[in-house]
N, C-alpha and C positions, 0 to 999 in steps of 0.2 A: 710351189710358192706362187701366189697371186701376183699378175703383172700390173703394174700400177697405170692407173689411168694416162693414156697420153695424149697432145692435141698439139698435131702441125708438125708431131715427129720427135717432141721435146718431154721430158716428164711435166705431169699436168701441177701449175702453179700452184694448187689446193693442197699437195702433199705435206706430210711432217717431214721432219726431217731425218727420222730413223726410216720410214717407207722409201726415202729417196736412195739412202745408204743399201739399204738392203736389194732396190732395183737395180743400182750401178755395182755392187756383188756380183750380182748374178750377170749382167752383162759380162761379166770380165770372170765368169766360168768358175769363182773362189767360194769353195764351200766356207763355212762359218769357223771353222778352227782354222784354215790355212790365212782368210782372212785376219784374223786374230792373233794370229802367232807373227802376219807380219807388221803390225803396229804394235805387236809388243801387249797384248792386251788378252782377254781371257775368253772362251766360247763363250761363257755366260754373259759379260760383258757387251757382245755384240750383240748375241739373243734380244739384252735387255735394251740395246738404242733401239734395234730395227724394230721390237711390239711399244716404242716409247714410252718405256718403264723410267729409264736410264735417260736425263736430259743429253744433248752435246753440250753445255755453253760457256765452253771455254773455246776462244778461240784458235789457241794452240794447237789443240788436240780436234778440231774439225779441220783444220788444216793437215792435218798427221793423217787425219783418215780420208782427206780428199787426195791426196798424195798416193796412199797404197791405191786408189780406187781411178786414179789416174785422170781426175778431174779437175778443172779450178773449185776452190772453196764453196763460190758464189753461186753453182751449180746445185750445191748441197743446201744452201739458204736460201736462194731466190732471191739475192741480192746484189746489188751492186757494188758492195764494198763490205768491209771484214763486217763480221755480226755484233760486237762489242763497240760499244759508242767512242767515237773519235776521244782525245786525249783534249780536256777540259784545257781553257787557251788561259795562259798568264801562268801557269803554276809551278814555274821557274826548273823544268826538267834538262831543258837544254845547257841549263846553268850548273847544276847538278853532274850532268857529263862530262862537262867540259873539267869540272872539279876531279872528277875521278880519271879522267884522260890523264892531267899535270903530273910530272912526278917529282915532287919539289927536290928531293933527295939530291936528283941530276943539278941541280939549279946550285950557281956560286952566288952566296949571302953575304949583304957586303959588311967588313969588318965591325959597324959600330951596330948590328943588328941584335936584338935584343928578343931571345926566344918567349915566348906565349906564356904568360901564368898560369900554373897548372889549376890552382885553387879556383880562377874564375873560369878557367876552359872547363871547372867540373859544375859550375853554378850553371852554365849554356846548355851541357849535357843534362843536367837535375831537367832547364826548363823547357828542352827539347820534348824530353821523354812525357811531361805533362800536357804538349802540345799534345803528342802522339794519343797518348791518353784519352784525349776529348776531341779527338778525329779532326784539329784544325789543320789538316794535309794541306791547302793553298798556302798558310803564312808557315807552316814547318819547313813546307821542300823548300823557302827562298832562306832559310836558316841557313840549310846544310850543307851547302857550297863551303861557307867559310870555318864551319866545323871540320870540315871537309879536311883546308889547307890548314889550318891553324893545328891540325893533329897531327901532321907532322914535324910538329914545331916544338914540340910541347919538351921544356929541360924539366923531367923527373923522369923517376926509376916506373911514376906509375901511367907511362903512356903507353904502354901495350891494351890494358885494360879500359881506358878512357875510350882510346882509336877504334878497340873492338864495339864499345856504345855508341861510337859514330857510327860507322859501319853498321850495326844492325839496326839503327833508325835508318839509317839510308835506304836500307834495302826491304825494312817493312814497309815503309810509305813510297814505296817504287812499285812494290806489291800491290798495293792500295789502288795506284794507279793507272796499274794496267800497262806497264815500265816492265816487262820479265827479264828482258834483254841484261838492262842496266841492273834491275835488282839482284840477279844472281851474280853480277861483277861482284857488286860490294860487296854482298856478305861472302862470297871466295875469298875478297880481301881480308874481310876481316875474322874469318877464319884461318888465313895465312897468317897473321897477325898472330892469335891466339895460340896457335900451334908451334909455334916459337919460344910460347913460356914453360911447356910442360906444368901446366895448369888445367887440369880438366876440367874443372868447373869455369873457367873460361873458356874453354874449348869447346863447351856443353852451350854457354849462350850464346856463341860464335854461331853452332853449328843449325841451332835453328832457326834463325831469318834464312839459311841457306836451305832449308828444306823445303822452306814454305816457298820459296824462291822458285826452288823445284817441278812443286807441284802445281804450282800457278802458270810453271813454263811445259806442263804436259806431262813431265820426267818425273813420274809416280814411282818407279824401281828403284832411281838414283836417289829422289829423296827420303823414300822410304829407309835405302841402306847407310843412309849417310845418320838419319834422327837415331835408328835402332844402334849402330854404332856409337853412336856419342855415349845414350843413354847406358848400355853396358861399362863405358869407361868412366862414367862421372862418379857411380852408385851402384852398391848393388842391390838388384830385384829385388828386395823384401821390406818387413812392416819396420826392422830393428837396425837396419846399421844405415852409417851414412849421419853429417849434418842435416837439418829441416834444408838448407840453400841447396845441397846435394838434392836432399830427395824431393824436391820442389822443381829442380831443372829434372832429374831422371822422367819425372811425373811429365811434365810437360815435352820432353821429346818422346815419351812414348805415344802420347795423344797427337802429335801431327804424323808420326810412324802410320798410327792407326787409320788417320785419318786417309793417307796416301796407299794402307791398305784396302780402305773402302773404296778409294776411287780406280781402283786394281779389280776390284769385285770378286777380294779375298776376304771372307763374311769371320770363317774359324779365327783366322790373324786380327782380325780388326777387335771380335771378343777376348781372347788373351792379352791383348794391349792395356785396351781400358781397363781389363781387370787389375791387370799388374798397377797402370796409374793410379786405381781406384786404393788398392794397398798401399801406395807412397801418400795419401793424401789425407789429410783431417777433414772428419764428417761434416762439418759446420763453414770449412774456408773458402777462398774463394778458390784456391787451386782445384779443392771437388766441384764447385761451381764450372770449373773449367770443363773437367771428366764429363759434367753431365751435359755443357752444351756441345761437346762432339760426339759424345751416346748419340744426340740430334742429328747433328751434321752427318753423321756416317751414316744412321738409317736410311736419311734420303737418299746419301750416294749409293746403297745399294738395293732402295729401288721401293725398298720398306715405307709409304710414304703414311702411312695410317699408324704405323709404328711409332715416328716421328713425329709425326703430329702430337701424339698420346705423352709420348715424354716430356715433348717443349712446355705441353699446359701442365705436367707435374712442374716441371722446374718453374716455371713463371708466378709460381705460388709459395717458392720457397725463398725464406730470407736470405741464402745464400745469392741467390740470384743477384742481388741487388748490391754485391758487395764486387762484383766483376769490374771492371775498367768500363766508362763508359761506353769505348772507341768497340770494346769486345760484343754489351749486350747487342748496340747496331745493328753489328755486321752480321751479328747470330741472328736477328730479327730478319733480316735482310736474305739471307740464307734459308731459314725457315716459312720465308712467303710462298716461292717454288711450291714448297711439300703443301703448306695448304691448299694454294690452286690447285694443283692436281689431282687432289686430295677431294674437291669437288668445294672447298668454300673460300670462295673467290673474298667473300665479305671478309673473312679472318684476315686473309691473306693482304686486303688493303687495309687493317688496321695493323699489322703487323711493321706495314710500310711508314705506316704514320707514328706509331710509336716512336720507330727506328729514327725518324726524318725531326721528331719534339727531342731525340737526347744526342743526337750528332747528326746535324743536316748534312753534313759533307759527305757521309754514308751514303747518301741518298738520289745528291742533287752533284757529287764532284766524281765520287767513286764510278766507274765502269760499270762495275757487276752491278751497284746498286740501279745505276741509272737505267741496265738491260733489263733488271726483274722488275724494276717500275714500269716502262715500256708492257714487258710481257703481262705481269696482275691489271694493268689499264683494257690491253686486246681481252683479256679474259674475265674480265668482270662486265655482267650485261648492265651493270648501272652503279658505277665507278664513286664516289662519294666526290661532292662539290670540293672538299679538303684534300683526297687525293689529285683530283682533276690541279689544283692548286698549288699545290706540291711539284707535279708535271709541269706547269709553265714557269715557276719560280727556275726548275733544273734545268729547263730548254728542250724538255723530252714531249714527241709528238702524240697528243691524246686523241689524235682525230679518229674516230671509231666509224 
């Protein structure tokens, strides 16, 4: 293996960051499978950071691997602090914690205290979930504190299932933000919640904000077995049994399975998933809408970036497209920039950005990831558009080139 350039004793500045991984490998004497077996991950997998097929950029999981490799993070980036843009200020996280710290239960309610109407604690929930929807993440998270406490308040038979739609907007939009810590709290919680009814089709939407939870916090195995799990209990595998709600949650926990097997750089698994979702789903809805923007998503993660590209411009022409949650196409735009830049057309990749930032600017300009692959499509485009350059300083992200 080629020893990467060095200057003053230090790996040289100019490196990527799979070149970096794979020189501090081989310092520390780890062939490619022992490396790989001890973070949990696959030969291929490493193959594909060190020839930078395979982005790193989660920062969990560069963490994980500067760990086995016995280095700080920052070593691996060439920076001074985590790689993922600090946590957007005012957007009431801290308030959020402290809500899920409380445990009201413990708490004596004084005598003339009057429990929470369930009819309006589900009118909150109804307009939570539409925030969520259209990715207003700054005014949702200062919602959810008192969603929060008010759900353990709630006098009816049907506050298990309320509590679990608190709990999984909490931990979506924690998601969102780059929160792993806290988001995998809640939705625990509210899968503890849900597991309590013997209800599996609550059990089923419990179980995936915790997957996604998962694998936003690195823990590709654990979310993996938790989505494939559910999905077996809610439905079974096929075109004929089950309610449409059954087979709409099976379909959808099989597509984030899949997705955490792409990010595993397990290729066979990832195609049996979707197929199987692809059979729970109507040709024309938005659930196959779903199927096909993680066809997307998973070719990039395993490295397929011409592949993905090829799929995203079938699907961006199809009406189904358009029938997704707004908060979804975003983040799917947002996701699919990556594969164009690398892909070699930087130009796609900044109108991708822009799309994303005209139908949920909070995608863009609030979200973490959004704001890194804006940062990364700005370094990689040799003449960035006067509207993206615009979009960068409206978010606070540096365009200086």
């Amino acid at each position: 293996m080629a020893v990467p350039a060095r200057r003053g004793g230090v790996v040289s500045d100019d490196l990527p960051v799979g070149r970096r991984v794979a020189y501090w490998r081989a310092r520390r004497k780890m062939s490619q499978q022992v490396f790989a077996d001890r973070i949990g991950k696959s030969k291929s997998w490493v193959d594909k950071v060190e020839r930078g097929v395979r982005r790193l950029d989660k920062w969990s999981v560069l963490q994980e691997v500067a760990d086995a490799l016995g280095v700080a993070a920052e070593v691996l980036v060439d920076e001074p602090g985590p790689a993922a843009p600090a946590q957007p200020a005012g957007v009431g996280v801290d308030e959020v914690r402290a809500a899920l710290t409380r445990h009201p239960g413990l708490l004596q309610l004084p005598a003339d205290h009057v429990p929470v109407d369930p009819y309006r604690y589900r009118a909150r929930i109804v307009h939570a979930d539409a925030m969520y929807g259209h990715a207003q993440y700054p005014a949702l998270i200062r919602l959810l504190p008192g969603l929060l406490d008010d759900g353990h308040d709630l006098a009816t038979t049907d506050r298990p299932p309320l509590q679990v739609q608190t709990y999984r907007l909490t931990a979506l939009v924690l998601v969102k933000l780059g929160v792993q810590d806290l988001a995998w709290l809640a939705a625990d919680r509210g899968l503890a919640v849900a597991t309590g009814t013997d209800d599996p089709l609550l059990e089923a939407v419990a179980a995936l904000p915790l997957g996604q939870a998962l694998r936003a916090a690195g823990r590709q195995r654990a979310a993996f077995e938790t989505t494939v799990t559910a999905a077996h209990q809610v439905a079974p595998l096929d075109d004929e049994s089950g309610t449409s709600d059954q087979r709409s949650a099976c379909a959808t926990l099989l597509v984030q399975a899949a997705l955490a097997a792409a990010e595993h750089d397990d290729q066979p698994t990832v195609r049996e998933l979707l197929a199987g979702a692809m059979v729970l789903t109507e040709p024309d809805s938005p659930a196959r809408a779903a199927v096909d923007a993680a066809q997307v998503t998973a070719a990039a993660a395993l490295g397929d970036l011409s592949g993905a590209v090829e799929l995203h411009a079938a699907l961006a022409v199809r009406d189904r497209w358009r029938s997704l949650p707004v908060e979804h196409r975003a983040a799917h735009l947002v996701d699919v920039a990556p594969a164009q830049l690398a892909a070699g057309d930087p130009a796609a990749a900044g109108r991708a950005l822009l799309d994303a930032d005209r139908l949920a600017p909070a995608e863009v300009r609030v979200r973490p990831a959004g704001r890194a692959v804006l940062a990364e499509v700005l370094t990689g485009s040799p003449r960035p558009s006067p509207h993206l350059l615009a979009v960068a300083e409206a978010a606070g992200v540096d365009s200086a080139r």
